[in-house]
N, C-alpha and C positions, 0 to 999 in steps of 0.2 A: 558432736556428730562424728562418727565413724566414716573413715575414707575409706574408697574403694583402691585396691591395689591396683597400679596397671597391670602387670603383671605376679602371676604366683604359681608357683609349683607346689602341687597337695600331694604329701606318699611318693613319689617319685623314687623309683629305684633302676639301677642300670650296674650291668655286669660286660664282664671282657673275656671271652672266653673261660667261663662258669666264673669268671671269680667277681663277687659284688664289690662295686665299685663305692656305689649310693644305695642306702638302705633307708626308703622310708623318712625322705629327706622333707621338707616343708621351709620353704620361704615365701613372702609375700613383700615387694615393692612398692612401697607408699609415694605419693605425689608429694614434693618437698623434705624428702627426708635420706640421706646421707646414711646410708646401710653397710656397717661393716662386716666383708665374711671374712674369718679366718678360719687358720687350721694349716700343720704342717706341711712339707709338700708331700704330695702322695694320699691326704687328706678324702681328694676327691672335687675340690673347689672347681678345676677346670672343666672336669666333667659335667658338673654342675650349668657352670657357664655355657658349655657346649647346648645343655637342655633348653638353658632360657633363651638362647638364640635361635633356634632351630637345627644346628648343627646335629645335634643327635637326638634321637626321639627314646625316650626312656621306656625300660620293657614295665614297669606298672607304675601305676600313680596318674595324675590328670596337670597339664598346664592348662592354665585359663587366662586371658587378659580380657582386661575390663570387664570380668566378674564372668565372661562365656568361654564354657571349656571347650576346647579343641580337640578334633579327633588325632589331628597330626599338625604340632606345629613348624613350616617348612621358612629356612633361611627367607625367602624373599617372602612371605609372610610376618616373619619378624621384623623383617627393615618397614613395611609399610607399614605397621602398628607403632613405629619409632623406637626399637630399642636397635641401640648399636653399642658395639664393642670395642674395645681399645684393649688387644692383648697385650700380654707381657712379650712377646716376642713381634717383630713389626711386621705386619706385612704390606710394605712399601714395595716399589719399584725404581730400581737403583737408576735406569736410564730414564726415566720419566720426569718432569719438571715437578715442583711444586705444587703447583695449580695442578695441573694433570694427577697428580696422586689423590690428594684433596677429592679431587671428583669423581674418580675412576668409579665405576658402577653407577655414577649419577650424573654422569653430562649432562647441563644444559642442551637442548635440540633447538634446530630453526632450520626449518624446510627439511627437514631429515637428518642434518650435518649437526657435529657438535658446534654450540655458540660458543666459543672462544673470549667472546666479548663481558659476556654474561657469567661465565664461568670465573674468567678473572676477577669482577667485580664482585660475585659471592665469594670467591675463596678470599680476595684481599679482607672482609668484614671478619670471616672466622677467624685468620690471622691474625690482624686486630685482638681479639680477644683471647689470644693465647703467647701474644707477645712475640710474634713474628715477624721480622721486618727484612727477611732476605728478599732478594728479585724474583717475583714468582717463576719465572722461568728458570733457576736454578736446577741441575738437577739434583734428588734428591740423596743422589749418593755421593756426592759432594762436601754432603754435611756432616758434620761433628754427631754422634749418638744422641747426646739430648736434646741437638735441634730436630731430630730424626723423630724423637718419641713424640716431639711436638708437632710436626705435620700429623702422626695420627692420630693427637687428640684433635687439630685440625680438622681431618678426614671425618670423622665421627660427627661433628659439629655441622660439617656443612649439613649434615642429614635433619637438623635440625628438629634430634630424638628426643622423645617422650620418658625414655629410657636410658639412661649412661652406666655403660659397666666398666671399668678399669682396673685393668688388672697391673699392680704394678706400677703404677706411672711415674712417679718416680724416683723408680731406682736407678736409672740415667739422668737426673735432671740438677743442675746446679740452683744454689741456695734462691737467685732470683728466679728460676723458671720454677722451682715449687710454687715459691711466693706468689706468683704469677695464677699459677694452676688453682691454688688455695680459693683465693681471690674469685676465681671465677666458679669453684664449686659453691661459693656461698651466694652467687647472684643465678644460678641456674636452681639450686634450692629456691632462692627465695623466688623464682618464675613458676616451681611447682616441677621441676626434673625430677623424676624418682633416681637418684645415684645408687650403686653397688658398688662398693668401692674392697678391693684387695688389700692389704698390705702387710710386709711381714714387720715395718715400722712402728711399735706400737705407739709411741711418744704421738706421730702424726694420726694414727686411728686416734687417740683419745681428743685430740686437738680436735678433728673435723666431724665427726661420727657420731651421731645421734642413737645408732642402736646396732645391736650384733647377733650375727647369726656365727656360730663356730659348729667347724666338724673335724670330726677325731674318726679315723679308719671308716668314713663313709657312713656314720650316723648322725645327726646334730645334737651336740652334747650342751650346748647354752641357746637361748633366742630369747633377747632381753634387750631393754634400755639401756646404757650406757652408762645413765644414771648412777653413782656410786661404787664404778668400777674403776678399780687403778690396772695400772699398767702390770701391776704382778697377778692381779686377777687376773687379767684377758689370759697371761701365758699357763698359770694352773687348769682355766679351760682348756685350752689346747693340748699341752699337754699330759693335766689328769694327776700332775703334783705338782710342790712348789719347783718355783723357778731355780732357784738355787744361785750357785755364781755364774754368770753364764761363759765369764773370761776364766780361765786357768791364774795360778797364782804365777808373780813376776816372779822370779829371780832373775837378778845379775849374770849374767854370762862370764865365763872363767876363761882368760887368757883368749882374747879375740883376736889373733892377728887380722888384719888386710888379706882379701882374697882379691880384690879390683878398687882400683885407684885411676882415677881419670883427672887430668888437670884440664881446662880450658876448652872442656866436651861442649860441641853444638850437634844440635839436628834439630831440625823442624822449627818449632818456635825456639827452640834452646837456644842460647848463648853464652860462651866461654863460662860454662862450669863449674867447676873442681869438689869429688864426692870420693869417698871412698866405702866402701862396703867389708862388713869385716862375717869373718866365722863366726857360728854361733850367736848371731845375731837376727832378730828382728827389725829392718829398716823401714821405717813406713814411709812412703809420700803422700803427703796432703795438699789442703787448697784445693781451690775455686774450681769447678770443673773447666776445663778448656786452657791452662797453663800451663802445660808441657808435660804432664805428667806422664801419658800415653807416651809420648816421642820419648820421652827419657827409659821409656824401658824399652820401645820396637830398635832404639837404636845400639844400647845396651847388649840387644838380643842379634842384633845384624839385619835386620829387617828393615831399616833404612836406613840412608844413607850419612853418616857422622864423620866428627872429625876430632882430634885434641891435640892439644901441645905433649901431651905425654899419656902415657896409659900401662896399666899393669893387669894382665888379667888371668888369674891364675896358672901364673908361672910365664907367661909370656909376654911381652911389650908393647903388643898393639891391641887394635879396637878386633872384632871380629868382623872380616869382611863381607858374611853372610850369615845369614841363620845355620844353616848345615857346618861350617866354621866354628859359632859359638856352643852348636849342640857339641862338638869336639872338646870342645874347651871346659865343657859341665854346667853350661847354662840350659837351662830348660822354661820355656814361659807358659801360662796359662791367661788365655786371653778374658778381657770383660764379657764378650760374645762368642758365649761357649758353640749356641746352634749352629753361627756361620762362623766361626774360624777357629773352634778348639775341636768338634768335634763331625764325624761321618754318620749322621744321624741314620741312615737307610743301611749299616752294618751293625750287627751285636756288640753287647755290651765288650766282650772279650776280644774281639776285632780290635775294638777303640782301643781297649789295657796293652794290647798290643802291639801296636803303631809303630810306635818308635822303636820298640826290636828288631821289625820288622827291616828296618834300615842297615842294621848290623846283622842281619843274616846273609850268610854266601850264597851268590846264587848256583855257585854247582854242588852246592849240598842241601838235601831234601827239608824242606821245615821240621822239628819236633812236633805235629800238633797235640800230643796228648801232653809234651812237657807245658807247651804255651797252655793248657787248660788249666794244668793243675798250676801254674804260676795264676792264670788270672783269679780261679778260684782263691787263691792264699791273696790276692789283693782285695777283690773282693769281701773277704770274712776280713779284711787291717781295716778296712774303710767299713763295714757295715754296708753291703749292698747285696742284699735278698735279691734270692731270686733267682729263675733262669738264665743264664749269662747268653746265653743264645738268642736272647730275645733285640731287636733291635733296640737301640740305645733310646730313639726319639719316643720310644713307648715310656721310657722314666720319668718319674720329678723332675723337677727343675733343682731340687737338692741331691738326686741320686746323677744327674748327668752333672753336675758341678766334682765331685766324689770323682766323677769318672775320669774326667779332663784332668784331676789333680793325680789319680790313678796310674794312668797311661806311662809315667814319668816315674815311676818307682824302681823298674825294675834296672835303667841304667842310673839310680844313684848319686844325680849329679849334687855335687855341692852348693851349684846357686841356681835357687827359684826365683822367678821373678812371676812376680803373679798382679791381675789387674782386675779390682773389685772382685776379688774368688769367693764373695759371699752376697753379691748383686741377687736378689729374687729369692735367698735361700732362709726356710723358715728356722724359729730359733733353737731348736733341739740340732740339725745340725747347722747352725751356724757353731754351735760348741763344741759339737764334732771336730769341726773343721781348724777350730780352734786349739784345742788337745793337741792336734796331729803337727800342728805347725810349731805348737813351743817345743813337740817332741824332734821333733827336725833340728829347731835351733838346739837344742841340748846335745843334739848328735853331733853338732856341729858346721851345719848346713849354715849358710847366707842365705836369709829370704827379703826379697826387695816386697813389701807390698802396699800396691796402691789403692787408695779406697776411700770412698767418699762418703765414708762412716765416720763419722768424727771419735766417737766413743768406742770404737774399734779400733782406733789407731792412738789412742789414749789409754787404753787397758791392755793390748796384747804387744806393742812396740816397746825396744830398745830404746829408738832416738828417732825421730819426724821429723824429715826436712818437708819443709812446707813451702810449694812452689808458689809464684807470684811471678807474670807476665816472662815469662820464657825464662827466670833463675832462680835459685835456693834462695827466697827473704829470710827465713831465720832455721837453724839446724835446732831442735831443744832436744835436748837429753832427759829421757825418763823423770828424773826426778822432778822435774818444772814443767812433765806435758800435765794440759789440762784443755775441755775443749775451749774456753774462752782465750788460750795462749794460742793454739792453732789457728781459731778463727782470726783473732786481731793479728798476727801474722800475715792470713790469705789476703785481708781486707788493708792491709799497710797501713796498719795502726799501732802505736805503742803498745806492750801487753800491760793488763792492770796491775800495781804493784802492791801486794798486802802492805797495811800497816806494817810498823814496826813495834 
């Protein structure tokens, strides 16, 4: 017997001022079946999502749930049909509790008033099934990013959808809150959830994923079983040749002196330290999410508060007392959360590239604006980023504003990057991008500190992985002995396995 999709979009096409976005796109969401879309960013995937939900109504084509097509399908028509969305980017409320997030748009009522009572008691159940066990009344901006990602697949749940899209989920989430999320995509399959599931992960696509829909510049270039497709297939769908290497080749770095030396560094969960960071090197930090990885670079950067028995930081003696300090000093950072703290989403692309110029310009001498163009243009075409520079940044990929945030920071030069997850969300054509540009950094000579909850990113493109473990460095490995199971048994404080002899 042939199922009825819940929902499907037939022909569907949508443009942005004239330029086609989706051309003549076709998917259909089955009851019990784990659907994977890929496709580069820029692809078209969000827009997409935007149609299935009702966020945007497509200029030809028809959506239909449960087999009746609609003239126009409107967001609060989508949530009563049960499809809800879990975007890659949250949209929580930072002063609102837990519970309160959870519900927002679906409060329980009683006598007209929200039931509080009622409210608590279904959001504690969705909890439950996603592994949350904070105070519902926390708020939610209190929390670490992958408890964050998990109130929104919380939020999506209390709705109790017929429908689950996710986009992204996670690329903030540590090894147990995957585990967690897995677990529970396999018991919402088996209740008959139609899933849509994003990822630019493919190890995890192949893992969960029953069938694939890919799109390549806004057409769907595969819609197939999953059935005897490896992980190098999925990425020649997308994109249209072999994959190739997707890392740059290692070499050894030449004569790496010390740029920053910290003995006895705390902040945050940290405690008494001792790291040093050299030139021309790739430093990666690994481990478990939530072990100090973050505090070890905001503090690093001057952005919170630290301390050491000693410290060296290019050329001088102490910690930086601020960020505006460490930018002095040639520290530069690129945060995990590029929308809310790397980037001015509502300013153009060259605004963003521009930023931090901006800071070393006099104020009683006039801007260059044509010199600041023709600089962002020349950043723009080093990084590959098409297109109107004038156009606001939040109109890009989530691969073209990651390019941007790493952009920004070119033009003062600084010798240490400190960068956090700079390939969180980004598909794999430029994840290699992104990759090139950093060995070519290290060759120039640069320090890059980078942290990432890629295992096999920080195994292929790193010098040497200190691998954090409850607020200190458990084991420092050097290139030649990283491997993901030496990483992992590290995060988890376990002996690493020793080959025969």
């Amino acid at each position: 017997m042939t199922l009825q999709p819940i929902i499907a979009a037939r022909g569907v096409s949508r443009s942005f001022f004239g330029n086609p976005v989706l051309q003549d796109v076709s998917i259909a969401l089955l009851p019990g079946r784990i659907h994977a879309l890929l496709g580069e960013n820029g692809a078209g995937k969000s827009t997409l999502i935007n149609l299935l939900s009702g966020a945007l109504a497509p200029d030809g084509g028809e959506i239909a749930i449960d087999g009746k097509v609609l003239r126009k399908l409107t967001p609060s028509e989508a949530r009563r049909a049960g499809i809800a969305v879990v975007q890659q980017e949250l949209s929580l409320t930072s002063e609102l509790s837990i519970a309160e997030n959870i519900g927002l748009g679906a409060f329980p009522r009683r006598f007209g008033l929200v039931d509080y009572a009622t409210l608590a008691r279904k959001a504690r159940a969705v909890c439950a099934l996603v592994g949350l066990d904070e105070n519902l009344s926390t708020p939610v901006g209190d929390l670490p990013l992958g408890r964050r990602q998990m109130v929104e697949i919380a939020k999506a749940l209390f709705r109790e959808p017929r429908v689950l899209v996710l986009d992204e989920p996670t690329s903030s989430l540590s090894a147990h809150e995957a585990d967690t999320l897995t677990k529970l995509l396999h018991r919402l399959r088996q209740a008959g959830t139609a899933i849509l599931y994003i990822s630019h992960r493919l190890n995890e696509v192949m893992r969960l994923c029953d069938y694939v829909t890919v799109l390549k510049d806004g057409k769907v270039t595969a819609d197939r079983s999953l059935q005897g497709v490896d992980a190098a297939g999925l990425v020649r769908l997308m994109v249209g040749r072999d994959p190739g290497d997707l890392f740059p080749k290692w070499t050894p770095g030449k004569d790496c002196p010390t740029i920053v030396s910290v003995a006895g560094f705390s902040c945050g969960l940290l405690r008494d330290i001792d790291l040093d960071i050299r030139r021309g090197e790739i430093l990666g930090i690994g481990g478990l999410v939530g072990q100090g990885q973050e505090d070890l670079l905001l503090g690093l950067y001057g952005a919170l508060p630290a301390s050491a028995r000693q410290a060296a930081f290019n050329g001088t003696q102490s910690l930086p007392a601020s960020v505006s300090k460490a930018n002095a000093l040639g520290l530069a950072y690129v945060p995990a959360d590029r929308k809310r703290e790397g980037l001015h989403l509502i300013h153009s692309i060259a605004w963003n590239m521009m930023l931090p110029h901006f800071g070393h310009a006099s104020p009683l001498r006039l801007r260059d604006r044509a010199g600041e163009r023709e600089l962002a243009r020349q950043l723009a075409d080093r990084l590959s980023i098409k297109g109107d520079l004038t156009r606001q940044v939040q109109a890009l990929s989530g691969g073209n504003q990651q390019k941007v945030a790493l952009a920004k920071w070119m033009p003062s030069d600084p010798p240490i990057l400190l960068l956090n997850d700079p390939t969180r969300g980004v598909d794999v054509e430029t994840k290699r991008e992104i990759y090139v540009l950093l060995r070519r950094f290290a060759a120039e000579g640069k320090a890059i500190v980078l942290s990432s909850s890629d295992t096999p990113e920080l195994v292929h493109l790193c010098d040497r992985v200190a691998v954090m473990r409850e607020g200190g460095i458990a084991r420092m490995i050097e290139h030649r002995e990283l491997s993901e199971e030496a990483i992992v048994a590290a995060a988890m404080g376990a002996e690493p396995a020793r080959s025969a002899a």
